[in-house]
BAFI-3210 file (N, C-alpha, C; in Angstrom, 3 decimals, decimal comma, padded with zeros to 6 digits):
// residues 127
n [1|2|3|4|5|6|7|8|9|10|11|12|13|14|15|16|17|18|19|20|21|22|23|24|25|26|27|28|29|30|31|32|33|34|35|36|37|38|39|40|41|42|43|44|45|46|47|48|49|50|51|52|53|54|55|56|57|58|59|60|61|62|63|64|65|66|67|68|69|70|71|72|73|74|75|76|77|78|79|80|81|82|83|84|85|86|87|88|89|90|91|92|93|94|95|96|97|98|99|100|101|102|103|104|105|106|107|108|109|110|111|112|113|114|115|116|117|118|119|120|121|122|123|124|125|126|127]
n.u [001,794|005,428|007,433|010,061|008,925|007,214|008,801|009,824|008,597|006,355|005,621|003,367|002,586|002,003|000,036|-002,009|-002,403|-003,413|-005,735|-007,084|-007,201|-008,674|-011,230|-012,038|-012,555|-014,539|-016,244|-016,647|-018,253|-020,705|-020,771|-021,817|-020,182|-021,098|-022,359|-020,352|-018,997|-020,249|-020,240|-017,644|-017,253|-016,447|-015,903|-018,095|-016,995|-014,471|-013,711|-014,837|-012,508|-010,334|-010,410|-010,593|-008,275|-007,069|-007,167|-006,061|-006,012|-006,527|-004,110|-005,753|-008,513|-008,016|-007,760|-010,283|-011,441|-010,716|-011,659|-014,418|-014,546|-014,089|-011,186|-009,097|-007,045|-005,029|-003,555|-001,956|000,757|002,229|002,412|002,362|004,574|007,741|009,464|012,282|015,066|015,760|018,632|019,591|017,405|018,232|021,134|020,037|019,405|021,308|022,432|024,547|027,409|026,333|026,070|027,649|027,787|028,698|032,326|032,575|034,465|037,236|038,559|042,112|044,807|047,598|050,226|053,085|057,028|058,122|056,987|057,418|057,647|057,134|055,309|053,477|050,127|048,862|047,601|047,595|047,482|050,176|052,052]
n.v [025,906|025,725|022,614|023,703|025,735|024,987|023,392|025,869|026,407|026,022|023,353|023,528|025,641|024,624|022,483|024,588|025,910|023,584|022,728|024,967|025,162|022,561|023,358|025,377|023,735|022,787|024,750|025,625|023,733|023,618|022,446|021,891|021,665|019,856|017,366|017,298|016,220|014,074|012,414|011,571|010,192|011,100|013,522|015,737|018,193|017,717|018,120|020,902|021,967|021,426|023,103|025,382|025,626|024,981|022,660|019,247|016,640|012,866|010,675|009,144|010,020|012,362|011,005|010,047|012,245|013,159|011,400|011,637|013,913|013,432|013,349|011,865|011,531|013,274|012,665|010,365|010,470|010,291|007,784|006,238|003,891|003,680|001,812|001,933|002,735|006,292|007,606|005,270|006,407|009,318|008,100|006,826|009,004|010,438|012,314|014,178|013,093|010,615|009,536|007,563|004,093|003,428|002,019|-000,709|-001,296|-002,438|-002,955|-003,971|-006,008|-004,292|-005,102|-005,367|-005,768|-006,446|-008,767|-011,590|-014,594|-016,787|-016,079|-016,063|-016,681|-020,088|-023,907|-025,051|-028,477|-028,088|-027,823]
n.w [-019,290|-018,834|-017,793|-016,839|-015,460|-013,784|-012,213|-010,707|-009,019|-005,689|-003,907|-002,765|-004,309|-007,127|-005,948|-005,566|-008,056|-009,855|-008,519|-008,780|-011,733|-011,892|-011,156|-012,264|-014,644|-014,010|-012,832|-016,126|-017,144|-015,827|-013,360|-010,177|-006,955|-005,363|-007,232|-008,650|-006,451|-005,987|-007,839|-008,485|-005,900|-004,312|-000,759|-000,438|001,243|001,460|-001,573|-001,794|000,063|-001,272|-003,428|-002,699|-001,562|000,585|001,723|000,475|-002,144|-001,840|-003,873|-005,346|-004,790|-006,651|-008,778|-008,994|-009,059|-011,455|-013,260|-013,529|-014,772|-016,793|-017,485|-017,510|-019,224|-018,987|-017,399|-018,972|-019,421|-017,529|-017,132|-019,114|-020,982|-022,096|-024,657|-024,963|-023,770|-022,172|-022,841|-024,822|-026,598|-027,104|-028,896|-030,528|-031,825|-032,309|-030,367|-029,445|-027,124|-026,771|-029,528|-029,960|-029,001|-025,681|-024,767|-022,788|-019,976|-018,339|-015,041|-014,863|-013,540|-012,960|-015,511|-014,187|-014,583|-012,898|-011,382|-009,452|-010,845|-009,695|-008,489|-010,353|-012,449|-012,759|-013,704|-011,372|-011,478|-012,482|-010,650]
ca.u [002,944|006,150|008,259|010,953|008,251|006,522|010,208|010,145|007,030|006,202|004,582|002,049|001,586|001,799|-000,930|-002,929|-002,522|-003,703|-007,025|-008,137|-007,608|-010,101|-012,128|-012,404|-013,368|-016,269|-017,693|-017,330|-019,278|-021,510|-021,269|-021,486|-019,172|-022,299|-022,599|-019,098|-018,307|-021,306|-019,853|-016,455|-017,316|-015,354|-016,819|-018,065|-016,154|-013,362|-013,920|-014,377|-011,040|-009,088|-010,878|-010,145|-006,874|-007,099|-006,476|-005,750|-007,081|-005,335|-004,190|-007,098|-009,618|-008,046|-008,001|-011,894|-012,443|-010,158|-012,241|-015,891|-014,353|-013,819|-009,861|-007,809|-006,012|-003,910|-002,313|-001,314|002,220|002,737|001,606|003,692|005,964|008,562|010,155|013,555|015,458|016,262|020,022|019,369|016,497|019,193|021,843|019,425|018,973|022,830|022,928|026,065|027,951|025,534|026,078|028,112|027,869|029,904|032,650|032,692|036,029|037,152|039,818|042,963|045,755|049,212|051,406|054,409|057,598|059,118|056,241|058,179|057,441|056,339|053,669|052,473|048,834|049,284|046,129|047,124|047,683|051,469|053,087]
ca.v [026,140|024,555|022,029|024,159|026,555|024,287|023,251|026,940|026,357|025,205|022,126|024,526|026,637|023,899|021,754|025,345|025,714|022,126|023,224|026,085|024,508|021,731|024,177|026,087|023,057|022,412|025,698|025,812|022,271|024,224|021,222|021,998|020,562|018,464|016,837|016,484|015,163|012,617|011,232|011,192|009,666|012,383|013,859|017,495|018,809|017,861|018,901|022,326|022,516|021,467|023,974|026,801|025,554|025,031|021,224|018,847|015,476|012,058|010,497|008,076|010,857|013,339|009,937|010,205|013,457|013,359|010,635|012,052|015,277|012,939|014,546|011,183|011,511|014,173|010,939|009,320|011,307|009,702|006,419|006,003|002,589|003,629|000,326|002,683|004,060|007,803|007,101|004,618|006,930|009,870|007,720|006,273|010,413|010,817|013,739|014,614|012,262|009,669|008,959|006,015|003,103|003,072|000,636|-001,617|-000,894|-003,058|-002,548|-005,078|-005,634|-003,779|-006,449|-004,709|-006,610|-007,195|-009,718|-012,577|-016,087|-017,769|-015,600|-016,090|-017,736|-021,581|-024,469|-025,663|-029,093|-028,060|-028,155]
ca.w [-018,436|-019,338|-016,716|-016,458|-014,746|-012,730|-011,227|-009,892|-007,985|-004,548|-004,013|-002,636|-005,372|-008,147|-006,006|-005,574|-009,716|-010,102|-007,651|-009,770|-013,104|-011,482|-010,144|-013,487|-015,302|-013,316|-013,533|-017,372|-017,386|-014,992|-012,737|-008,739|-006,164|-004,746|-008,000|-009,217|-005,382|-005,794|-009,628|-008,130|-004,998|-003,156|-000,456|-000,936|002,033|000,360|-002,795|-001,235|000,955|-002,558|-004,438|-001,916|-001,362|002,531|001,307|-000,803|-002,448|-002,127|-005,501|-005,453|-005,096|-007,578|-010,212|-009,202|-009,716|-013,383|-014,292|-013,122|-015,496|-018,381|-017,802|-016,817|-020,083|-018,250|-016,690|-019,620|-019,921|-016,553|-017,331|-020,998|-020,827|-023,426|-024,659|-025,261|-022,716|-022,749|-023,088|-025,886|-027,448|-027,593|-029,325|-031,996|-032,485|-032,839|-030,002|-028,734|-026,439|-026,878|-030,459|-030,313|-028,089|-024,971|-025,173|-021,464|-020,031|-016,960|-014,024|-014,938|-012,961|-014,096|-016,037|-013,836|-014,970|-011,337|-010,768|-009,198|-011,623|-008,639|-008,372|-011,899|-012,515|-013,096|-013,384|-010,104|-011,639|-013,246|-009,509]
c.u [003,945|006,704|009,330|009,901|007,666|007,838|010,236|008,964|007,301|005,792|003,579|001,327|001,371|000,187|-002,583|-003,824|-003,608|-005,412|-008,039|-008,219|-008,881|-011,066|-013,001|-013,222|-014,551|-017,392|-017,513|-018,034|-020,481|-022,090|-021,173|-020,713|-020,100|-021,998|-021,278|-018,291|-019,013|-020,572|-018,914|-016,346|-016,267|-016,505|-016,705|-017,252|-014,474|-012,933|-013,673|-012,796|-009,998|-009,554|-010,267|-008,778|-006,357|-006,838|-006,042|-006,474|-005,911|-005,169|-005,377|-008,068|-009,448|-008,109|-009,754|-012,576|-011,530|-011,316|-013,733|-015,569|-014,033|-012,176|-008,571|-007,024|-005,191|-002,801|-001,223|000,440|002,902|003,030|002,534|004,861|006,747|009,192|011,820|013,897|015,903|017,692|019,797|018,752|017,971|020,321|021,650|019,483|020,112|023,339|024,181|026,687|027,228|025,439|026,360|028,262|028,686|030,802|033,144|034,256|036,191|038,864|040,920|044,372|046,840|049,711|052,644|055,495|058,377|058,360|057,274|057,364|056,953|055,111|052,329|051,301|049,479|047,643|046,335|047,828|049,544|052,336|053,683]
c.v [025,013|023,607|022,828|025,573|026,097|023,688|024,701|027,424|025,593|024,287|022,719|025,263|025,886|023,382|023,339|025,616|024,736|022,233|024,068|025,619|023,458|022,503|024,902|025,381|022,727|023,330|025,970|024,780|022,475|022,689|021,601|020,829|019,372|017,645|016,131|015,489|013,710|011,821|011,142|010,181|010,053|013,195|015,313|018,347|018,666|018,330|020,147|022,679|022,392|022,304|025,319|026,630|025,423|023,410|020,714|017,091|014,319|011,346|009,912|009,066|011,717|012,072|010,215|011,358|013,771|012,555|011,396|013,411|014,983|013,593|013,434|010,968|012,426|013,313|010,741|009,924|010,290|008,292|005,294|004,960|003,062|002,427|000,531|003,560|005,032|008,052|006,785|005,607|008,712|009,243|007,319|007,594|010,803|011,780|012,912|013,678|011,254|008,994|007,574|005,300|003,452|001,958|000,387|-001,365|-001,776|-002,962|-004,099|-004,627|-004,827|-005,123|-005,485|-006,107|-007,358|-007,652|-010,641|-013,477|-016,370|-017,369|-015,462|-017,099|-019,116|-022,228|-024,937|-027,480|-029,507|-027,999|-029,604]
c.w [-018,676|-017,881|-016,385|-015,026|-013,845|-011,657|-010,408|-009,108|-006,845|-005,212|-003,686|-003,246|-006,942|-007,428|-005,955|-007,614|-010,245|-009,454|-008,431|-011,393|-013,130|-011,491|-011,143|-014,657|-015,222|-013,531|-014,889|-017,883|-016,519|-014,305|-010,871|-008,078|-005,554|-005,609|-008,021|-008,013|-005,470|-007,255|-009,069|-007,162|-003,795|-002,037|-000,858|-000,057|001,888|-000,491|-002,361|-000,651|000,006|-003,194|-003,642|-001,392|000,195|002,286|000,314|-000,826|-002,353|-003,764|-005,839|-005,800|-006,162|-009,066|-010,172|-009,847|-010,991|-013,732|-014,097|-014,306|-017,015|-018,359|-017,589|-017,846|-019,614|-017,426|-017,220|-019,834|-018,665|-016,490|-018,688|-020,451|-022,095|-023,628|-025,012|-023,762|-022,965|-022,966|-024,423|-027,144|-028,076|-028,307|-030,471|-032,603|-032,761|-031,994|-029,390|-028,235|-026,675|-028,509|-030,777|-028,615|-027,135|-025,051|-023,455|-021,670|-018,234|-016,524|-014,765|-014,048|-013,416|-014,318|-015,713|-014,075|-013,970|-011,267|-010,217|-009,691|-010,882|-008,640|-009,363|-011,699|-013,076|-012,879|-012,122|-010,547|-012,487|-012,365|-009,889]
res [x|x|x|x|x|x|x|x|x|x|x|x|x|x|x|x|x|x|x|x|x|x|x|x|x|x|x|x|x|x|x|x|x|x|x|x|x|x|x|x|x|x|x|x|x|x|x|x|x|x|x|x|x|x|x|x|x|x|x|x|x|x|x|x|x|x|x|x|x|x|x|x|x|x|x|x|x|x|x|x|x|x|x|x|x|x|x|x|x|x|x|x|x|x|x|x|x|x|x|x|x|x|x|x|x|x|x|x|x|x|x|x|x|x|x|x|x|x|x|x|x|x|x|x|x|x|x]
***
């Protein structure tokens, strides 16, 4: 399922998604919720109410039960320090607007020509 599809999801029906994909892994590792709650260190009444979708797990516990599933590489997307920012990383790639550098542009006063002299900058020390 791509991101553009998971944007057109609840939070309810992504974390239900997220429940049965667990849920599925377990029974093709033919592992029961006793078990996989005891390696996780989740309790089983838990386990159950995220599996049936009547709850849900906090991050801590669902890191337990990725890792008890051998699955916490599903993280790492999250996890990724790029040392490029996505700005930068599009500009090295040449797209569109982003090709060339911005060039810093700063507010200056108008040089209007009625200034009155007096009012011109001086060091202070030329009175």
């Amino acid at each position: 399922m791509s991101s553009y599809e998971l944007d057109s999801l609840s939070d309810h029906q992504i974390l239900s998604q997220l429940a049965e994909r667990l849920k599925n892994e377990r029974l093709q590792r033919n592992i029961t919720q006793q078990s996989l709650a005891d390696t996780a260190g989740v309790g089983v009444a838990t386990l159950r109410r995220f599996e049936s979708g009547e709850g849900n797990l906090s991050l801590l516990n669902l890191i337990a039960v990725l890792r008890a599933l051998s699955m916490t590489h599903l993280l790492q997307g999250l996890l990724d320090d790029s040392d490029i920012s996505p700005v930068a990383n599009l500009r090295e790639s040449g797209a569109g607007i982003y090709q060339d550098a911005p060039r810093r542009q700063r507010a200056r006063p108008s040089n209007d020509a009625s200034e009155d002299e007096s009012q011109a900058w001086s060091w202070g020390d030329d009175a």
